[in-house]
C-alpha positions as CSV (number, residue, x, y, z in Angstrom):
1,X,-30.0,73.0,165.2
2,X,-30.2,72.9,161.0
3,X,-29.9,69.2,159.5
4,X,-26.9,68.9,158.3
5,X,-27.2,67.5,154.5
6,X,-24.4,64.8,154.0
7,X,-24.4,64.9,150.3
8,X,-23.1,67.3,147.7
9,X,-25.8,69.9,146.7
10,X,-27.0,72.5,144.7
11,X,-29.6,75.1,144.5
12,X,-31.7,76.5,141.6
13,X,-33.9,79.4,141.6
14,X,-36.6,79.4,138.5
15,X,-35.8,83.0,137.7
16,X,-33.9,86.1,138.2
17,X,-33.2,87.4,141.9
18,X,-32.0,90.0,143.9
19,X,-29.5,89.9,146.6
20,X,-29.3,92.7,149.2
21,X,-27.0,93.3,151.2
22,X,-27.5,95.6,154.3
23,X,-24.4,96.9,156.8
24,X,-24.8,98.8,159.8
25,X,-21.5,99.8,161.8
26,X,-21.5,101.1,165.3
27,X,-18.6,103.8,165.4
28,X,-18.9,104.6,168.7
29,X,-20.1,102.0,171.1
30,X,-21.1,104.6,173.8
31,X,-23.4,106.3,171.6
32,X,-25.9,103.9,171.9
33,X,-29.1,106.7,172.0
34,X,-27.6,107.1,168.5
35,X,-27.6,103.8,167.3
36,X,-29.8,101.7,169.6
37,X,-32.5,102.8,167.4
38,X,-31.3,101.8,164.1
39,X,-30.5,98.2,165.3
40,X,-34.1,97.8,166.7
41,X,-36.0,98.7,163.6
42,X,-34.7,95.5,161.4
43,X,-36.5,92.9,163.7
44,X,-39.7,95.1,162.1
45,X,-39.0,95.3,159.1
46,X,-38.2,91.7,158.9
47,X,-41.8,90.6,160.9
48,X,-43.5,93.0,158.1
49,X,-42.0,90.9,155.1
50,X,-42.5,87.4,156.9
51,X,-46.5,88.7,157.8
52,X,-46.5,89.8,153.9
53,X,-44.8,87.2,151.4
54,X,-46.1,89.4,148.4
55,X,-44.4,91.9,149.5
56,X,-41.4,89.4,147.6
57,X,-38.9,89.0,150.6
58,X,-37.5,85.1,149.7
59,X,-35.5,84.9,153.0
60,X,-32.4,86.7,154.8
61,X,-29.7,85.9,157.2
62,X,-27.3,87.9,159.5
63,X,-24.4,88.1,160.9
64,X,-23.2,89.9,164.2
65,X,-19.6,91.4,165.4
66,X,-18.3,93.6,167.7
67,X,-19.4,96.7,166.0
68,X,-20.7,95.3,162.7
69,X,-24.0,93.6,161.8
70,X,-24.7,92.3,158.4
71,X,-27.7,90.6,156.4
72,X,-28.2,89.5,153.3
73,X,-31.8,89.1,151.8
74,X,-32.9,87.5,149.0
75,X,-35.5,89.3,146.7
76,X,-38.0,88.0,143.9
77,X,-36.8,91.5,141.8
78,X,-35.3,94.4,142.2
79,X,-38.8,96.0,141.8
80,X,-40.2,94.5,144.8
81,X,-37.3,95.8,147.0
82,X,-37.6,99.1,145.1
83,X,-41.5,99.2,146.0
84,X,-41.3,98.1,149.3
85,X,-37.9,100.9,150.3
86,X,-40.2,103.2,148.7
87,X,-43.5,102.9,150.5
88,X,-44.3,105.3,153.2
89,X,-46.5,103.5,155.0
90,X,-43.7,100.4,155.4
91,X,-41.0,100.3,158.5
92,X,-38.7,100.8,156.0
93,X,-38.8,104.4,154.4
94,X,-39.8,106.4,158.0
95,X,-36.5,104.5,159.8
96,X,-34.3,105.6,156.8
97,X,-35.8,109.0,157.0
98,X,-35.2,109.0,160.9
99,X,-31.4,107.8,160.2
100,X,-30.6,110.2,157.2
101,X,-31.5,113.5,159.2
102,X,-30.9,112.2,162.7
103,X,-27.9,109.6,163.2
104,X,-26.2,110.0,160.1
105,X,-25.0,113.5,161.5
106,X,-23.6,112.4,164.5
107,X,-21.3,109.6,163.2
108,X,-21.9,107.7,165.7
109,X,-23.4,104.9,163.3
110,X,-22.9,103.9,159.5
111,X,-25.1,102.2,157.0
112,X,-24.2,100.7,153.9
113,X,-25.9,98.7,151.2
114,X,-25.5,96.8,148.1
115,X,-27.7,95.3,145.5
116,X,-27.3,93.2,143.0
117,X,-29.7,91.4,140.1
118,X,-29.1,88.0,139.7
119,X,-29.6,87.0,136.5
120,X,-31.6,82.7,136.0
121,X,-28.5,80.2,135.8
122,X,-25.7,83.1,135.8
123,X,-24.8,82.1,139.6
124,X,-22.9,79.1,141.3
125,X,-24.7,77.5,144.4
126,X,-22.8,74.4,146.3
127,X,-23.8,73.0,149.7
128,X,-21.4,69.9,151.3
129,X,-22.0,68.4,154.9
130,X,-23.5,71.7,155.5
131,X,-26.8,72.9,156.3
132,X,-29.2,74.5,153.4
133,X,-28.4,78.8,153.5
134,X,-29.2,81.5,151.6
135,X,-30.1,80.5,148.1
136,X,-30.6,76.5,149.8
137,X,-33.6,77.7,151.4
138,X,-34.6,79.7,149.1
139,X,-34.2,76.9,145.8
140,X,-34.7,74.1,144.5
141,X,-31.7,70.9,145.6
142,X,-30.3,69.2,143.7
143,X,-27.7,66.5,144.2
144,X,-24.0,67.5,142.4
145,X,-22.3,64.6,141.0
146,X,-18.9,64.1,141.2
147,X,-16.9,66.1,139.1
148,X,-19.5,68.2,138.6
149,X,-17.8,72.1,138.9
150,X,-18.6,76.0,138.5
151,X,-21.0,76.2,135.3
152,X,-20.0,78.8,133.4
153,X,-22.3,81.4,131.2
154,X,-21.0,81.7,127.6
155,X,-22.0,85.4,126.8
156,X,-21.3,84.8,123.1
């Protein structure tokens, strides 16, 4: 069970990020020859990153539902995800490959995905009586003070 932190806190990260954002939706729950094989290559890909920190994986987190399953990964640059969905020798680019001309067709399962760049101190981060997650792992903690609210970027 995560420590819960009983204070008010906040997390930095030095420099710009990357958040990803992966979805995969079973349409049909009887299909599972169809999409069985999607859901067991992310415990793969994950062990690669975690076996190779370079790679620039800075941590991820899911979610499970009925029919929905949904991480969200941190990245040290968009280049890093870019070179590592890219490399042919990876789990990554063979399963997507496998998915784009074999389940996709049927229906039967959906992927989506979203990235986004985080730009150094152009994000909010607040963590109360909760455990540290996502960017609370990833960060640096800080204590908020009272009154302290969302810090906003003056784009000039």
């Amino acid at each position: 069970m995560p420590r819960i932190n009983e204070e008010r806190l906040h997390a930095a990260v030095e420099d710009d990020f990357v958040v990803f954002i992966i979805g995969v939706r079973i349409n049909r729950l009887r299909a599972v020859r169809e999409w069985l094989p999607v859901a067991r290559v992310m415990p793969r890909m994950l062990r690669e990153l975690r076996e190779q920190p370079t790679r620039g994986l800075l941590d991820s987190r899911s979610a499970f539902g009925l029919r929905n399953f949904t991480m969200v990964q941190y990245w040290r640059s968009f280049e890093d995800l870019r070179t590592y969905t890219r490399d042919h020798d990876a789990e990554y680019f063979p399963a997507w490959m496998r998915f784009d001309h074999e389940a996709a067709e049927s229906g039967a399962v959906g992927i989506s995905h979203e990235t986004y760049v985080v730009r150094a101190g152009e994000y909010e981060t607040a963590y109360n009586n909760a455990p540290e997650y996502g960017l609370g792992e990833v960060g640096k903690l800080s204590r908020l003070r009272k009154g302290d609210g969302v810090r906003r970027v003056d784009r000039g």
